[in-house]
C-alpha positions as MATLAB code, in Angstrom:
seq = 'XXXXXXXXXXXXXXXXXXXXXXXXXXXXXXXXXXXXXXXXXXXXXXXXXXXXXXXXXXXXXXXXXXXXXXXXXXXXXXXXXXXXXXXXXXXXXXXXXXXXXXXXXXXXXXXXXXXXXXXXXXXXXXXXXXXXXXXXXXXXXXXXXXXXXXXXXXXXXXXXXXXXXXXXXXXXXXXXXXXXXXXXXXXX';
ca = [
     142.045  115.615   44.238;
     139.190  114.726   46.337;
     139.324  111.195   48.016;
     136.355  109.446   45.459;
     138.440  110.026   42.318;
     141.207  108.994   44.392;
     139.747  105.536   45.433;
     138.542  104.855   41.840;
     142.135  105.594   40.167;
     143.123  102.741   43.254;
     140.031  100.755   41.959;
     141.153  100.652   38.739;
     145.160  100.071   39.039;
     144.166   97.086   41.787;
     142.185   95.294   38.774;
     144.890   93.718   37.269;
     146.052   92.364   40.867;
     142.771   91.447   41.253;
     142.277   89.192   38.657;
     145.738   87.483   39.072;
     144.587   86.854   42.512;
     141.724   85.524   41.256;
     143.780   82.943   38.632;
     145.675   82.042   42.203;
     142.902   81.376   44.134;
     141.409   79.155   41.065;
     144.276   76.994   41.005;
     145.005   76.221   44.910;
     143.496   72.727   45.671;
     142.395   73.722   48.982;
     142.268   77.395   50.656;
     145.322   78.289   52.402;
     145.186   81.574   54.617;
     148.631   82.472   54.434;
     148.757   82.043   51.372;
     146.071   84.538   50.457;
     147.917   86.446   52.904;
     151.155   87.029   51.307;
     149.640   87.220   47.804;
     147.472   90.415   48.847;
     150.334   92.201   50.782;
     152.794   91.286   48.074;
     150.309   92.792   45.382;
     149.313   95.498   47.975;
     153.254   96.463   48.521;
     154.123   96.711   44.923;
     151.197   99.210   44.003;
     151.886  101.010   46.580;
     155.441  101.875   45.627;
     155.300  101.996   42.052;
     153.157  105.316   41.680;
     155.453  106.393   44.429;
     158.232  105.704   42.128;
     155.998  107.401   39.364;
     155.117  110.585   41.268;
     159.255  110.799   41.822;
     159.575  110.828   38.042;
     157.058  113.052   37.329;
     157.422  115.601   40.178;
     161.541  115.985   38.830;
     160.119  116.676   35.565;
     157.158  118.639   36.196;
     158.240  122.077   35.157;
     159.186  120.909   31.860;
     155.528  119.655   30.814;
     153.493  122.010   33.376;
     151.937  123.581   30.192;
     150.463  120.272   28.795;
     150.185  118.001   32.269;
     146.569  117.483   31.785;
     147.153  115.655   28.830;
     149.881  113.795   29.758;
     147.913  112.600   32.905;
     144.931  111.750   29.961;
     147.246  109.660   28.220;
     148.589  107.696   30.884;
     145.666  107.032   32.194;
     143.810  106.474   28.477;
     146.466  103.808   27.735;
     146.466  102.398   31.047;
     142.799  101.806   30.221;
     142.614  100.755   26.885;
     145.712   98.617   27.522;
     143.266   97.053   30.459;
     140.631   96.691   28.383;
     142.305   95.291   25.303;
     143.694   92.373   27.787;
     140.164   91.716   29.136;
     138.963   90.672   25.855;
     140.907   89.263   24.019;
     141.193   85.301   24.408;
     143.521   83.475   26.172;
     143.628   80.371   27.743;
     144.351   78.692   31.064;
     147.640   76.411   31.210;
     148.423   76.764   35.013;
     147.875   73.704   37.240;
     146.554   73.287   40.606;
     148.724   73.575   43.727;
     149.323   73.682   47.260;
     152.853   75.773   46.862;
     153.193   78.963   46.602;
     156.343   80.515   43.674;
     157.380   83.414   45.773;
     159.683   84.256   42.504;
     156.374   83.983   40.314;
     154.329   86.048   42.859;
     157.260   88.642   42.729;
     157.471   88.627   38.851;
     153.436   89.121   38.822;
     153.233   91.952   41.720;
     155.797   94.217   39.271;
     154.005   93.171   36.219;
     150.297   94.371   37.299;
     152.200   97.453   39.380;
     153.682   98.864   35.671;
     150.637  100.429   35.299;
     150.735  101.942   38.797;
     154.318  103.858   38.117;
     152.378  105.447   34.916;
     149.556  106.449   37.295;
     152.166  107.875   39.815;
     153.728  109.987   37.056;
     149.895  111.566   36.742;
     149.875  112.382   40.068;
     152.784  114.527   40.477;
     150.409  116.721   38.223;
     147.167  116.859   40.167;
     147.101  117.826   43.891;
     147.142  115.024   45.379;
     148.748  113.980   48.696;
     151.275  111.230   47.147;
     151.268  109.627   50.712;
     147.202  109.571   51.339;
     147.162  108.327   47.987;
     149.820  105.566   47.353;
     148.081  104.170   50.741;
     145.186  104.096   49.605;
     145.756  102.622   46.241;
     148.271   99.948   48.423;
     145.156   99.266   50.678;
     142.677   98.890   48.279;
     145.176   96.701   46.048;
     145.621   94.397   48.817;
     142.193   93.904   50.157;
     140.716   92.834   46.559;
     143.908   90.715   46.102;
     142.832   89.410   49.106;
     138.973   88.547   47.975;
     140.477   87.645   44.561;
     141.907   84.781   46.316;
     138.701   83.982   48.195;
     136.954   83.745   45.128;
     138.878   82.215   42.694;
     138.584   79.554   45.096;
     135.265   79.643   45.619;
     133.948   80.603   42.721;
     136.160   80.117   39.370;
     137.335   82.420   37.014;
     134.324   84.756   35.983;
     135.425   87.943   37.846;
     138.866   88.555   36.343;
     137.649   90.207   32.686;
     134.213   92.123   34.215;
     137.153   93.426   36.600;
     139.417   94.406   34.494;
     137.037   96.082   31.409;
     135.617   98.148   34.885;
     139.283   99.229   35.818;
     139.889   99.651   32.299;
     137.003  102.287   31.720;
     137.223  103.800   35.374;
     140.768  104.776   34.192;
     139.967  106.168   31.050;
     136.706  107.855   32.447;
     139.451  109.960   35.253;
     142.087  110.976   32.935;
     139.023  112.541   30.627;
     137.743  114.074   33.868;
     141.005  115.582   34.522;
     141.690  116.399   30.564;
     137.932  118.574   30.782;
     138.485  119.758   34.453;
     141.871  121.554   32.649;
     140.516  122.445   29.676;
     138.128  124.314   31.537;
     134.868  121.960   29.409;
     134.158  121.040   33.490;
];
């Protein structure tokens, strides 16, 4: 896998992290460096080693499903993506108040709940050929650095970035795994 489908698959599992960064930056009362800091390498850090985790799974059980693995890698990814953008529009509302502290337990809880997705996408990639180390640090890179502006942001500029982010990570997601689907299918 070349490294522009790569970066969009990293584009598109980062959303989620994204837009929690964003909700963080929204509710510090002032900007706080470290802060931002440790949010985007705690975000970064857990999508890195979830599809890591993933590709482990899915490279012990890939000669069991090497007959169907394009459509296994379509339906992670598919559900991944509708799952994304299910959550981006349906409503929900804002109960967390503005702080100064950061929960490290909270952050920790967060970083493994928007990295789920990341495992599934690491189970896809034991399929493709893909180098699992070029690629987990990419998708840990580009995790961290738009945690990073998430948090820059949502301080700066409120909450209208997290849904347009995730509906676009939502449908980049989709849009690969039926790339990869056709590309196997021999449609591509």
């Amino acid at each position: 896998m070349s490294f522009w489908p790569l970066f969009l698959i990293a584009l598109g599992v980062s959303a989620d992290a994204f837009a929690v960064a964003l909700g963080k930056g929204l509710h510090m009362k002032s900007f706080n460096l470290r802060h931002a800091v440790v949010i985007a390498l705690t975000f970064g850090g857990f999508q890195a080693v979830m599809p890591f985790l993933g590709w482990l799974l899915g490279t012990r059980f890939a000669d069991y499903v090497q007959s169907v693995d394009h459509w296994v890698a379509f339906g992670l990814l598919a559900v991944i993506g509708a799952k994304m953008l299910w959550e981006a529009v349906r409503p929900g509302e804002d109960h967390e108040v503005d702080t100064d502290t950061l929960d490290l337990r909270e952050l920790g809880v967060l970083a493994v709940a928007t990295s789920v997705d990341a495992l599934a996408v690491g189970i896809s990639l034991a399929f493709l050929d893909v180098s699992i180390g070029g690629a987990v640090t990419l998708i840990g890179v580009t995790t961290a650095a738009l945690a990073f502006v998430g948090v820059v942001l949502g301080r700066r500029m409120g909450a209208r970035f997290g849904r347009p982010a995730e509906v676009f990570g939502g449908l980049v997601l989709i849009g690969i795994g039926t790339k990869i689907l056709l590309e196997h299918t021999g449609v591509l």
